[in-house]
C-alpha positions as CSV (number, residue, x, y, z in Angstrom):
1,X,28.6,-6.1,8.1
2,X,27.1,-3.1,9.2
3,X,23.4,-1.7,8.9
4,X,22.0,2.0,8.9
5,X,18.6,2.3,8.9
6,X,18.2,5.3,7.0
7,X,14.6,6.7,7.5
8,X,13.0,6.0,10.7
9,X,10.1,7.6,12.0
10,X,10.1,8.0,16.2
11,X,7.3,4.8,15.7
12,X,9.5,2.4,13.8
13,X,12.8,3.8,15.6
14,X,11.3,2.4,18.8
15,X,10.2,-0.4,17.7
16,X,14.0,-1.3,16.2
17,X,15.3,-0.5,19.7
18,X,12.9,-2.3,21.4
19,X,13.7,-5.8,19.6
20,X,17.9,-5.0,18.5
21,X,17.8,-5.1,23.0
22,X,17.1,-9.0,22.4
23,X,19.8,-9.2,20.3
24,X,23.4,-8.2,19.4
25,X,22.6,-6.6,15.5
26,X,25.0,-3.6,14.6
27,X,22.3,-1.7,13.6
28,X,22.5,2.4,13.3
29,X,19.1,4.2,13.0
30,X,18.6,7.6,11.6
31,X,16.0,9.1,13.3
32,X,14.5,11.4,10.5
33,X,12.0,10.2,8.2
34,X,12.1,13.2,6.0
35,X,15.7,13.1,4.2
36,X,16.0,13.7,0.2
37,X,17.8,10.7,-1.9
38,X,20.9,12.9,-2.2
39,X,21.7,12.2,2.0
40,X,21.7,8.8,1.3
41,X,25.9,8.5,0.8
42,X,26.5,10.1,4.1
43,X,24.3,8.6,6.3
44,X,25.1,5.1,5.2
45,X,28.9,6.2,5.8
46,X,30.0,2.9,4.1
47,X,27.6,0.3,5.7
48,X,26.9,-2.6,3.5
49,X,23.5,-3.1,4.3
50,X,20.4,-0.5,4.2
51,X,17.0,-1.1,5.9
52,X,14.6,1.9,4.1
53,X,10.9,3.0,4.5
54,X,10.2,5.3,1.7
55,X,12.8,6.9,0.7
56,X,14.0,6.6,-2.9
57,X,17.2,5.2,-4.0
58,X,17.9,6.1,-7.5
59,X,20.7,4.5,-9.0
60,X,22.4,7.9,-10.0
61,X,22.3,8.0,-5.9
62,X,23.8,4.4,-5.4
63,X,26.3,4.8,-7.4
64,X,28.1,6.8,-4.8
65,X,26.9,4.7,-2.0
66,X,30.2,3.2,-1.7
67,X,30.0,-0.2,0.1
68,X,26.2,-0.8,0.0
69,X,25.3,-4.2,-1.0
70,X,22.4,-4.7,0.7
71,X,19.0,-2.7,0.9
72,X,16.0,-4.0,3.0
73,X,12.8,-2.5,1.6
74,X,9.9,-2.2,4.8
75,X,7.3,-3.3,2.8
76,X,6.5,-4.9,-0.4
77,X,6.5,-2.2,-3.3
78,X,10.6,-1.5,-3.5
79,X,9.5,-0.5,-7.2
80,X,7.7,2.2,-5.5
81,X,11.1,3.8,-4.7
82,X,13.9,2.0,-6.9
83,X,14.8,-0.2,-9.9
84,X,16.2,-3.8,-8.4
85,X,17.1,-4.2,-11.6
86,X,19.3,-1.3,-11.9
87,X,20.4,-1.5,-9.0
88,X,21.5,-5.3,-9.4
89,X,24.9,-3.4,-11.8
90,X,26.5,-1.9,-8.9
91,X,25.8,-5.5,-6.9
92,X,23.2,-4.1,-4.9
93,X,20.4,-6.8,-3.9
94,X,17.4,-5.5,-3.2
95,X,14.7,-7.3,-0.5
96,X,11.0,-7.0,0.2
97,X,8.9,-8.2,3.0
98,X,5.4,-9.7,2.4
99,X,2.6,-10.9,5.2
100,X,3.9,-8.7,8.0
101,X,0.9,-6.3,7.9
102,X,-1.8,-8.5,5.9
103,X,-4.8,-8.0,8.9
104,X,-4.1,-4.8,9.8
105,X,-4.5,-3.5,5.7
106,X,-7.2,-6.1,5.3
107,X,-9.3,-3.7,8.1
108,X,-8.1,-0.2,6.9
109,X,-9.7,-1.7,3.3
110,X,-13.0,-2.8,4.9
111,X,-13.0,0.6,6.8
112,X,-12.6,2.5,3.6
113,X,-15.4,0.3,2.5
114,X,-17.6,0.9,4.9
115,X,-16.8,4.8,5.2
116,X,-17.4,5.1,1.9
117,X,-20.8,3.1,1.4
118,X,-22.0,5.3,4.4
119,X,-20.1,8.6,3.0
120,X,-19.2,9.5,6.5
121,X,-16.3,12.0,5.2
122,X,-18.5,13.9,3.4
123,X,-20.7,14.3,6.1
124,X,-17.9,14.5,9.1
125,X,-16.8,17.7,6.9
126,X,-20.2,19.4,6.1
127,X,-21.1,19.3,9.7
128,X,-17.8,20.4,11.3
129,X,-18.3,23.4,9.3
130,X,-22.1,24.2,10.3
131,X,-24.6,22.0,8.1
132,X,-26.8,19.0,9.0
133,X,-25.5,17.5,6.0
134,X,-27.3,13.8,5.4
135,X,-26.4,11.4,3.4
136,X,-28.5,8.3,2.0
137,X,-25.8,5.2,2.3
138,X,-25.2,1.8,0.7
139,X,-26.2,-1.5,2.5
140,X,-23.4,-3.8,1.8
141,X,-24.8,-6.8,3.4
142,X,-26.1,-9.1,0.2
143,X,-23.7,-6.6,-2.1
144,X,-20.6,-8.0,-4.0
145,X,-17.3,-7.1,-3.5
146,X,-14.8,-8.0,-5.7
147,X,-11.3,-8.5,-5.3
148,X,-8.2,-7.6,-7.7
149,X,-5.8,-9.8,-7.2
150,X,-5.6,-12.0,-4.2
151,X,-2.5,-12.4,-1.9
152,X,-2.5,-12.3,2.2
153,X,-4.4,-9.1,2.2
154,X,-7.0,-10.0,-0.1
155,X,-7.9,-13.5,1.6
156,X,-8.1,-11.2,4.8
157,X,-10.4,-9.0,3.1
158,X,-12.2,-12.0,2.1
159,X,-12.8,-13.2,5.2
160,X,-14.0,-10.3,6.8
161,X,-16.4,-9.5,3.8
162,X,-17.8,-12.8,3.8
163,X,-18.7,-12.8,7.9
164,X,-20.6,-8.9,6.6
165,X,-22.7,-11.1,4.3
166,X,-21.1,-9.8,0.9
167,X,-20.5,-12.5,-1.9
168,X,-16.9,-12.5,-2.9
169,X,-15.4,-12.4,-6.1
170,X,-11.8,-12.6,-7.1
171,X,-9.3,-11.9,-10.3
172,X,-5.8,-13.1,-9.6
173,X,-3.2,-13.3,-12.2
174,X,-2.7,-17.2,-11.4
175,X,-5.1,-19.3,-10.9
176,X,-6.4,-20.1,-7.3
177,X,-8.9,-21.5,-5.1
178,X,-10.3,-19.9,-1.9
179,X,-13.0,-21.0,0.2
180,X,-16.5,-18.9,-0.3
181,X,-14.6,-16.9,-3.1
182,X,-15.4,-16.7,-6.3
183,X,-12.8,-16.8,-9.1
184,X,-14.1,-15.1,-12.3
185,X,-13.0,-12.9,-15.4
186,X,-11.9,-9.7,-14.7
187,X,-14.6,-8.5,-17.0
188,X,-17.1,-10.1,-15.2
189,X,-15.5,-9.1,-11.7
190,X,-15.8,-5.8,-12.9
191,X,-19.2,-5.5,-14.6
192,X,-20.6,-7.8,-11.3
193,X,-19.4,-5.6,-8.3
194,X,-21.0,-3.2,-6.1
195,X,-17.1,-2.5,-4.7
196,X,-14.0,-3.5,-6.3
197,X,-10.3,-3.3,-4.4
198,X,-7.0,-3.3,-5.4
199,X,-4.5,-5.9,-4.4
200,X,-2.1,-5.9,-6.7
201,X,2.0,-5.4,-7.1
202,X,2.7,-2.3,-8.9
203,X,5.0,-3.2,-11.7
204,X,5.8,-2.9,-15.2
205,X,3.1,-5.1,-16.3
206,X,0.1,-3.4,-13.7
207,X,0.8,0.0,-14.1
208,X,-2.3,2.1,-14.8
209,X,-4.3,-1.9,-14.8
210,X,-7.2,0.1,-13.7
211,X,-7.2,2.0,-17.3
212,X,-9.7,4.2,-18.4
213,X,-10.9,1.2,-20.7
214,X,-11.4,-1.1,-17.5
215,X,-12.7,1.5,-15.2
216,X,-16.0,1.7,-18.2
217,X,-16.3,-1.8,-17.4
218,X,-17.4,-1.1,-14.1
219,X,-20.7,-1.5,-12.6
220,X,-22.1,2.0,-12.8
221,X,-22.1,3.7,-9.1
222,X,-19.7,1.0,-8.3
223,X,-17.3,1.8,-5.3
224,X,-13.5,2.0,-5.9
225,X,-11.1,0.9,-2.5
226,X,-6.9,1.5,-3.2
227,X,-5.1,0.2,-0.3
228,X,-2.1,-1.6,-2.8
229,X,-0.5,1.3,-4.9
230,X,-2.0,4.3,-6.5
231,X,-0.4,4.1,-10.0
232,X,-2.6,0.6,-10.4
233,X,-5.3,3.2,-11.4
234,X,-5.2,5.6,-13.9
235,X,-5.9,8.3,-12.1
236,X,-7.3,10.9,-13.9
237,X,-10.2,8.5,-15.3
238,X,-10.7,7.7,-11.8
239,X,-11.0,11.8,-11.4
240,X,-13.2,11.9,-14.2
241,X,-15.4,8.8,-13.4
242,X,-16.1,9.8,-9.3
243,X,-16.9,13.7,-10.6
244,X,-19.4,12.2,-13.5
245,X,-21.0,9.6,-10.5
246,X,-19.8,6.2,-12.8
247,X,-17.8,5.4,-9.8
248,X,-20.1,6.5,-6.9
249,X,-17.4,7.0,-4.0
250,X,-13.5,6.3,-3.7
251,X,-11.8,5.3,-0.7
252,X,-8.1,5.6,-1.4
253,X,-5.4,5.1,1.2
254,X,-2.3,5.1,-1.7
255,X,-2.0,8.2,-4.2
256,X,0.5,8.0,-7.6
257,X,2.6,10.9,-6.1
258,X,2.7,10.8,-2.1
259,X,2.3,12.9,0.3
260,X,-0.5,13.7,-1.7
261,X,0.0,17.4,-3.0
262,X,-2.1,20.8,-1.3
263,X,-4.9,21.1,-3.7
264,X,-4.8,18.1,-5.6
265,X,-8.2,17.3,-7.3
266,X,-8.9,14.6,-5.0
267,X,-9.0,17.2,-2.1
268,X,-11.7,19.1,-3.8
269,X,-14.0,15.8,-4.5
270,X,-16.8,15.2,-2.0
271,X,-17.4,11.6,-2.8
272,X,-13.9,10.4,-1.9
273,X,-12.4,9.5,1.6
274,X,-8.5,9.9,1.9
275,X,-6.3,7.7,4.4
276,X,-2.5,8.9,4.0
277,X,-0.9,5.9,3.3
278,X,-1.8,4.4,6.8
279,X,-2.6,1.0,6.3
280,X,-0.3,-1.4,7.1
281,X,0.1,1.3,10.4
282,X,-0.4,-0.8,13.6
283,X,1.7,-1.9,16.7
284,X,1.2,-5.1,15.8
285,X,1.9,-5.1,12.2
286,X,5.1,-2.4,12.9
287,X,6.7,-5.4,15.0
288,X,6.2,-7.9,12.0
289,X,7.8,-5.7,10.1
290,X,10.6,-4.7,11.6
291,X,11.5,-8.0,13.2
292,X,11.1,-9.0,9.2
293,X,14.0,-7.0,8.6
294,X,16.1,-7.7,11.4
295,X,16.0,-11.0,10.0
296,X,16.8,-10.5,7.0
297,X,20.1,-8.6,8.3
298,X,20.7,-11.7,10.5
299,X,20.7,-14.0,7.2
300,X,22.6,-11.2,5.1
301,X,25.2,-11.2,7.8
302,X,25.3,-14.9,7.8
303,X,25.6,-15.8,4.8
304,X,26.4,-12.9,2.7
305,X,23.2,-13.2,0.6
């Protein structure tokens, strides 16, 4: 079997080379990040198995794939880019990786946090263009942060928040137990929080879970964090909540359409602090990931599943 790694940035592409020198992988890698769906067919030139950043693979565009079997998705939202299910009738598998960046998105979500109690973008900008532009922030220490859902990130998150001093509440879908975390309603997670994040798989079923409905639920001048996928929210109430000050500040690393459009309303909002999808984007959490995948392959090849 033979793999083509389709989309590589120069960070990821030297971190594949780096660890395929440990190892005999026959592994191709496509050094441009930026290719359309449509390139797909001839850059896989018949290899069965695909490893893929963020590049989408409609099935209209797999159909023509001719000997792909396999794709390897970096990351955990394939439904970002893809329909497994689809894609499972031209016997195409489709594989995620979960953990492999759990710390380093745990941080980027208490930086967010942080940036936006203190509303440091707003003032980074006003004074970079001429004004002494200050700010009154939030003390979080004593303040409640609630948690939507709660996977590997979210337990980070919880750790870190509960060494600031915050109380900790979670929503999962399933029930859990977590030391020093609170598991509550969602209504009361909601109405309770000084900041609520996202931690949730975008699917079917949490699509838009942040509704308009839920987002007047919120605590007013509540603080919203994204660092899981931006069509969890719905995102013009969001809009409309941060411009009318219900939701005092966003911090949003994940947008419903990425990279996020020139003049998108966000842009022009003062309480919101934008990350470009940048997360899980760390040395240390790029090695998980890509020795992640290079395991998969190795099983793949092995044993043909």
């Amino acid at each position: 079997m033979r793999v083509q790694f389709v989309d590589a940035n120069d960070t990821l592409a030297a971190v594949t080379e780096e660890l395929l020198r440990s190892c005999d992988l026959p592994v191709g890698i496509n050094r441009n990040p930026s290719i359309k769906p449509e390139d797909l067919p001839g850059i896989l030139d018949g290899a069965e198995i695909m490893i893929v950043d963020h590049t989408a693979l409609p099935a209209s565009v797999a159909e023509s794939c001719k000997g792909l079997k396999h794709v390897v998705f970096l990351g955990t939202g394939a439904r970002s880019y893809m329909n497994p299910e689809e894609l499972s009738r031209y016997d195409i598998r489709v594989h995620t990786i979960k953990g492999y960046g759990d710390t380093a998105v745990a941080e980027c979500t208490i930086a967010l946090m942080w940036a936006s109690a203190k509303s440091f973008s707003e003032m980074d900008r006003g004074m970079r263009e001429g004004s002494w532009l200050r700010r009154d922030g939030v003390q979080l220490t004593g303040k409640t942060l609630g948690l939507i859902g709660f996977g590997g990130i979210a337990a980070e998150v919880a750790r870190m928040a509960l060494g600031c001093g915050m109380t900790v509440l979670a929503w999962n879908r399933t029930p859990k137990v977590h030391q020093g975390v609170q598991f509550v309603s969602l209504e009361k997670l909601l109405s309770d929080s000084h900041v609520v994040s996202l931690h949730l798989l975008l699917n079917d079923d949490t699509k838009n879970f942040l509704s308009r409905e839920r987002i007047g639920v919120m605590r007013p001048g509540a603080i919203l964090i994204n660092t899981a996928r931006g069509a969890l929210v719905d995102e013009g109430a969001m809009i409309e909540a941060l411009r009318l000050g219900r939701i005092a500040h966003a911090g949003l690393d994940v947008f419903t359409v990425e990279p996020l459009p020139a003049g998108h309303p966000l842009t022009g909002l003062p309480n919101v602090t934008l990350s470009a999808h940048s997360a899980f984007r760390t040395p240390e959490a790029s090695e998980n990931l890509i020795g992640a995948a290079l395991d998969h392959c190795r099983r793949i090849i092995a044993t043909g599943r």
